[in-house]
N, C-alpha and C positions, 0 to 999 in steps of 0.2 A: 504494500500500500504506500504510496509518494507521499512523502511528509517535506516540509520547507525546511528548508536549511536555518537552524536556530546558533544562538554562541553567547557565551560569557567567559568570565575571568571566574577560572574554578581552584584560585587558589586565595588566599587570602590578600586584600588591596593595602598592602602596605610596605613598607622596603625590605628585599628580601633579596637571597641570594639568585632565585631562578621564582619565575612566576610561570605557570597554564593557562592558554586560552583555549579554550574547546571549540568544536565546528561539529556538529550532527546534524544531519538529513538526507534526503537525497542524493544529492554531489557535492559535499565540504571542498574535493579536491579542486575543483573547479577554481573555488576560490583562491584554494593556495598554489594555484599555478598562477596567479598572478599578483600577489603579492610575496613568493616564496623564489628565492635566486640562488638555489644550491651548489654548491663549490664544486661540485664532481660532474659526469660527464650524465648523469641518470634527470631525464626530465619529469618535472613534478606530475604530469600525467602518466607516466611507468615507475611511480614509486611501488618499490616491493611492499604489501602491510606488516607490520608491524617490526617497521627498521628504521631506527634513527637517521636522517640526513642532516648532516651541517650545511647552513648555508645562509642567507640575510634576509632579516624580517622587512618588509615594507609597511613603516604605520604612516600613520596621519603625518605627515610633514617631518618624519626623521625615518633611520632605520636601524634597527638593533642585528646583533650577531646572534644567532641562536639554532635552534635545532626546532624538526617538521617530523610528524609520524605521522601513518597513517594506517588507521581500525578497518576493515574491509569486514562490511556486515555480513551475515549476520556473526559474525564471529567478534562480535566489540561490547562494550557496557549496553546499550542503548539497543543494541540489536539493527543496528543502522550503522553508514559508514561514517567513520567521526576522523575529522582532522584537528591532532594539537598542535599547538605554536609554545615552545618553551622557550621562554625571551630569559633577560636580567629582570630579578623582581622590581618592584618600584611602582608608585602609583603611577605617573605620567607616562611613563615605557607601556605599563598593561592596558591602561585605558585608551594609548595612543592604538596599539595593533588592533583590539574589540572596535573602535571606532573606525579603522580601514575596512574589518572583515564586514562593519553593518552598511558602510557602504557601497561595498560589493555585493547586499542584498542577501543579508541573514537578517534574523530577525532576531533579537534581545532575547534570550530565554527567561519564560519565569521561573518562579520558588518551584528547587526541585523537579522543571521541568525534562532534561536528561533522565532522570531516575522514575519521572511518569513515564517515560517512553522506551524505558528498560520493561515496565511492568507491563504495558499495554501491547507490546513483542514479545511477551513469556519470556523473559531473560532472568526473573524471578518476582518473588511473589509480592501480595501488599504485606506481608508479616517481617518477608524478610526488607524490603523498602524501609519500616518503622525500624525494625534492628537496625541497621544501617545510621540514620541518625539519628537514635539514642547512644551508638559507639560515636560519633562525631560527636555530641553533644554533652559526652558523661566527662566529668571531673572524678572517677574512682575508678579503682582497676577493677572493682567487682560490677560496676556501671557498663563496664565494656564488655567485661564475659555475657553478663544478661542480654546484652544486644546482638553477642555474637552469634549466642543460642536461635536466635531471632535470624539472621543478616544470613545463617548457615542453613537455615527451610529446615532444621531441626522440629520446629514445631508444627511448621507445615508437614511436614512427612507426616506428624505423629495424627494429625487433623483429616489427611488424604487417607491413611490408611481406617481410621474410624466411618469416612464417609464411604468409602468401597464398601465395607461392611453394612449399612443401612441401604447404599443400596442393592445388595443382595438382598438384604431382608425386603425391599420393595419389588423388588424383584419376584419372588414369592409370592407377597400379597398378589400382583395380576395376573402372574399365571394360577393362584386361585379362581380368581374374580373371571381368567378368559377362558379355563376347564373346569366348572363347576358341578361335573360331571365323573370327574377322577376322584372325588372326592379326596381333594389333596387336606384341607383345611385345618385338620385335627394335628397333621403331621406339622404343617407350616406353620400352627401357632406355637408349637415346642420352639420351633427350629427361629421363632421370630423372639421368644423370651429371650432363650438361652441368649441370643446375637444383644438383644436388646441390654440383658442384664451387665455383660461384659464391656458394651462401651459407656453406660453409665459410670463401670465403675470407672474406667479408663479418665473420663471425664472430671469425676471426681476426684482422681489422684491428682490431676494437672491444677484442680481448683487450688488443691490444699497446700501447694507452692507460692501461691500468688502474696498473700501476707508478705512473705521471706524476698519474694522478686522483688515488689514495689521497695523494701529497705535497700536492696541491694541497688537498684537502679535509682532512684531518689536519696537516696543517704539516710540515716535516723537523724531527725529532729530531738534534739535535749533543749529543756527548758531548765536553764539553771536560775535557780531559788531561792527567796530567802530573808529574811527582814533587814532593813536598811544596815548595810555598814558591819556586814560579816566577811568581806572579801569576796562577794559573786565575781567582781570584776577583775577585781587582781587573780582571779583563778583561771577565769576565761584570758587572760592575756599570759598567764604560764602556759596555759593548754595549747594556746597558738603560738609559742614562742614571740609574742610581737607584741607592743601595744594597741590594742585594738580598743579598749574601751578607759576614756577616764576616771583616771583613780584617784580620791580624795581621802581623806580624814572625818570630811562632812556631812552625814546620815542626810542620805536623797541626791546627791549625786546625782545618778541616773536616772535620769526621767524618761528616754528613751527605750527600746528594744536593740541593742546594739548585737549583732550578728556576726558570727565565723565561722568558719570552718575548716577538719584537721580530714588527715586519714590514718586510721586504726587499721591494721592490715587487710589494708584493699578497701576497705568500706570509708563511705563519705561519713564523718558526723558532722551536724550541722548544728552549731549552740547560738543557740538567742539567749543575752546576758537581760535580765529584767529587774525593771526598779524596785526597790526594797516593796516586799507587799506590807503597809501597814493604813491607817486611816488618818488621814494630812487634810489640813487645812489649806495649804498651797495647790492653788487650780492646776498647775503643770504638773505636780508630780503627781496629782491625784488622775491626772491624762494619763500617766506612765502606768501607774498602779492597776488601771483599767486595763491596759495592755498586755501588762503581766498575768490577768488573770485570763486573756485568751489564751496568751500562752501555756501556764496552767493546764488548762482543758485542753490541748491542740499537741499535745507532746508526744512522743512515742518514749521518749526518760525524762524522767524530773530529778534534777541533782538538786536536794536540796541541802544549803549550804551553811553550816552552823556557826559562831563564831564560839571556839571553845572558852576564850578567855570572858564571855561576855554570853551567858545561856539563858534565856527569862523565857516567860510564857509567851513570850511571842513564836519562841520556836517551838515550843511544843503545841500549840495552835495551828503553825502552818505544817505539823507533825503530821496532825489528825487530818487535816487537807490531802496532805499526798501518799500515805499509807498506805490506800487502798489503791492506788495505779501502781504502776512501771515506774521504780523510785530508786532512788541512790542516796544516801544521807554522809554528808561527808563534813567530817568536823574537821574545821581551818586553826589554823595558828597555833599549831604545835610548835613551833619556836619558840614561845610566849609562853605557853601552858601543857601542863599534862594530863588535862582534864580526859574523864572518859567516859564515854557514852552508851548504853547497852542497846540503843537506837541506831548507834553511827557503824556504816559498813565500812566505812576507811578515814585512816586520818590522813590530812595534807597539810603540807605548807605554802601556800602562795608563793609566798613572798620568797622563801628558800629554794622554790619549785619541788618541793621532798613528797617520796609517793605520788606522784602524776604515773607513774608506770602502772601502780597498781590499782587508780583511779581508771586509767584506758580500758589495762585489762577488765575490770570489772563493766566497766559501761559496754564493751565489745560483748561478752558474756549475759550480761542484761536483756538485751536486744538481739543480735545476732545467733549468739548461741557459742558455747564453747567445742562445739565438735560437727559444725555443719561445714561442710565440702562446700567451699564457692566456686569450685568445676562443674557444680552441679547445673540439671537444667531446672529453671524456676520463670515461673508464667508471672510476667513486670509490666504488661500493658493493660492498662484499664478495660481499653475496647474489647480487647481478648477476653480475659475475664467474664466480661457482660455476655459477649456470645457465647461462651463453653454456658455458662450460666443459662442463658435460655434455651440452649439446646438441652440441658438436662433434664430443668423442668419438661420442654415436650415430650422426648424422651418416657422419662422416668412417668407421665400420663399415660404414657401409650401401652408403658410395661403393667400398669396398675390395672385399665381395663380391659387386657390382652385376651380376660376369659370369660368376659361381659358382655362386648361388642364385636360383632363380624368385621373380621380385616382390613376390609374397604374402606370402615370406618376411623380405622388405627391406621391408616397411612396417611392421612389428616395431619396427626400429630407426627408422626414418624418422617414426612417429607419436610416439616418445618423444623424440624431439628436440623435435618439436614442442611438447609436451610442458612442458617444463623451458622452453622460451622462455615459453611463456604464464604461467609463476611469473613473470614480470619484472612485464609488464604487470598481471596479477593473474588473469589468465582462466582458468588454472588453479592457482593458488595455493593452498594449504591452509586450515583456516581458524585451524590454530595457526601459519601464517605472517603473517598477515593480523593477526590480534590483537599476535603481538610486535613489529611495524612501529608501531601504533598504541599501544602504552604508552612508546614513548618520546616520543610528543608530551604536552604540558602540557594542566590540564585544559580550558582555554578554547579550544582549538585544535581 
C-alpha cells in the first residue's frame, strides 16, 4: 500500500556528537539522491540496504560530512523503505538537513508516527509499541525490563496463544449449532469448560502481577512523615545525597511537597518530603499540611519520621494514623540521643547519614519484596490490565452458565472475551485506542 514519504530528527535536538534524520515511505531514496554526494564510485540510486556510505549532506544553505543508509522494506522498522542521514549532532546542522528533506516533499512526521506505521505493516504489535516507550521513557532499570517484556511480544505470544484456544472452543460451539444432528453438544460442553477453565486461570495468573509491574515500571511512591522539625528533610536530602529540600532549625519550614528521587536496586523510589503535619494558624503552612495529608492517603510507604531527642504525643498520634498502611517508623538523631522505640523499625542519622543502608534495604523489602526476580514477566500497563480484566469476567460468565444455556448462547460471552484480548495485541483495538498509544511517543519515534 503507497504511503508519502514522512521524516524527523529521531535523535535528541541538542549538541551532540552525531544526530539521525529519518526518511520513510514510498521512495526516501529518491530524496537522498539529491541531496546525498557520496565519496565512492556507488550512486545513491544502487545503494546496497543496509550499508553505510560516507559522503556530504546537502541542508538548507550549508553542508555537513556524514554518512547515508538505506532500510529496503519490508525488511526495516517501519516495514517501508527508510533512508537515515547521520550528520554532526547540533540543533542548526539537524534542523538544517529535516528542512532540505521537507523541501524535497516529505512531510513532518507526527508523535510516534514511524512506530504507527511499524504497527499498521505487522512489524509488531500495539503491546509491544507501548513496551517500546515505556523502555524510552523509564528512569529504573526495572522500568526497562517491564517494557522489555512488553517491546519482546512476550505478552502478546502469551495473549495469541489464549485467543487460539477460545477460538477453538468457538469453533465447537458452530459446528454444534451447523450438525445438530451428530448430536455433538454434550461432548462440546466438557470440551468448552475444561478450555474455558484453563485460560481463566491463565488470565488470572497474569492479573496477579500487575500490583508488582505498575511498582516496577512507575517506581514506589514514599510519603515521608512526621511533625514539624524531626528531620523529614535533612533525611530526604541524605537519601539523595544532595540538597534537595530546605533545612532549618525552624518548626514549619516546609510548607511545600518537595520531591526526589533515588534507585534501590533497579527500582525507582520516589519520596515527596511533606510539611510537619500539625494544626497552624499560619494560612501557608496550613496549604502545606493539607498536602501532606494527600500524600498521606496516596502512598504506597509512609516513613514516618521521629525525632528521638524530642518524642510527644504528636508522634504517637501521627502513630495511630499510619499503623495500619505500608509504614516504616524511623527514629532520627541518634547522634544526639539513645532513645528507643518499641515502634521504631530502624534508627538513623541524618545528619551523620548512619543506617541509610538499612533504611533502603528495609523500604526495598516493604514494597518490592525481599526475594522477587525482577527478570520476571509482570503485566505494568493499565490498559492491559482492564482488558485481561474484562475478558475474564466474560469468560468466567460463560464458564458459570456452560450447563444452563445452549452454546449458541455462550458464544455471546465467549466471543467478547475474545474480544477485549485482541485490544492488547491491537487486533481488535479501536482506532481512538490506537492513536492515544501513539501521541505519547516523541516525534522521531
Amino acid at each position: 500500500m503507497a504511503s508519502e514519504n514522512i521524516a524527523a530528527i529521531s535523535t535528541a535536538l541538542s549538541a551532540s556528537g552525531v544526530a539521525v534524520i529519518r526518511i520513510s515511505g514510498d521512495n526516501p531514496l529518491s530524496i537522498a539522491e539529491k541531496m546525498f554526494l557520496p565519496t565512492g564510485k556507488t550512486l545513491v540510486k544502487d545503494f546496497e540496504p543496509y550499508k553505510m556510505y560516507v559522503g556530504e549532506i546537502l541542508a538548507d544553505g550549508f553542508s555537513d560530512f556524514g554518512l547515508c543508509v538505506y532500510f529496503k522494506g519490508p525488511k526495516s522498522f517501519t516495514g517501508e523503505d527508510i533512508v537515515e542521514f547521520h550528520s554532526h549532532g547540533g540543533t542548526a546542522i539537524t534542523k538544517g538537513i529535516l528542512k532540505k528533506i521537507l523541501t524535497l516533499g516529505a512531510r513532518l512526521a507526527t508523535n510516534g508516527e514511524f512506530t504507527k506505521r511499524a504497527f499498521m505493516n505487522g512489524k509488531l504489535s500495539l503491546s509491544s509499541a507501548e513496551g517500546l516507550i515505556d523502555m524510552i521513557n523509564s528512569e529504573s532499570v526495572s522500568g526497562v525490563k517491564a517494557g522489555y517484556y512488553l517491546y519482546r511480544e512476550k505478552l502478546t505470544q502469551e495473549i495469541n496463544d489464549l485467543q487460539e484456544r477460545i477460538t477453538d472452543v468457538l469453533a465447537e460451539v458452530d459446528a454444534d449449532m451447523d450438525f445438530p444432528e451428530e448430536d455433538l453438544e454434550k461432548a462440546s460442553t466438557e470440551s468448552v469448560k475444561t478450555t474455558l477453565k484453563y485460560v481463566i486461570e491463565k488470565l488470572d495468573a497474569l492479573l496477579s502481577t500487575y500490583r508488582m509491574g505498575r511498582t516496577l515500571k512507575s517506581g514506589v511512591q514514599v510519603g515521608i512523615v512526621g511533625k514539624p522539625n524531626t528531620g523529614k528533610s535533612s533525611l530526604l536530602n541524605a537519601l539523595l545525597n544532595y540538597d534537595k529540600a530546605i533545612v532549618s532549625d525552624i518548626a514549619g519550614t516546609t510548607r511545600d511537597v518537595v520531591e526526589g528521587s533515588i534507585d534501590i536496586d533497579g527500582v525507582r523510589f520516589n519520596f515527596s518530603d511533606t510539611a510537619g503535619i500539625r494544626n497552624s494558624d499560619d494560612k501557608v503552612e496550613e496549604l502545606g499540611v493539607q498536602l501532606s495529608e494527600r500524600v498521606l492517603e496516596q502512598s504506597d510507604l509512609l516513613l514516618l519520621v521521629i525525632d528521638g531527642a524530642n518524642v510527644t504525643a504528636e508522634d504517637d498520634a501521627l502513630y495511630q494514623r499510619v499503623k495500619d498502611k505500608n509504614h516504616i517508623v524511623a527514629v532520627n538523631k541518634i547522634d544526639k540521643t539513645d532513645y528507643k522505640d518499641d515502634r521504631a523499625d530502624v534508627y538513623v542519622s541524618a545528619l551523620k547519614k548512619e543506617n541509610l543502608s538499612e533504611l533502603k534495604t528495609l523500604m526495598f523489602e516493604k514494597t518490592v519484596g525481599a526475594n522477587v526476580d525482577l527478570n520476571g514477566d509482570f503485566l505494568c500497563e493499565e490498559r492491559h490490565f482492564d482488558a485481561i480484566n474484562r475478558a475474564k469476567e466474560k469468560l468466567a460468565a460463560a464458564f458459570s452458565a456452560v450447563d444452563s444455556v445452549t452454546l449458541d448462547v455462550l458464544s455471546i460471552d465467549i466471543k467478547d472475551g475474545w474480544d477485549a484480548l485482541g485490544e492488547i495485541s491491537g487486533r481488535t483495538a479501536t482506532e481512538d485506542i490506537i492513536n492515544d498509544i501513539f501521541k505519547k511517543f516523541c516525534v522521531g519515534k
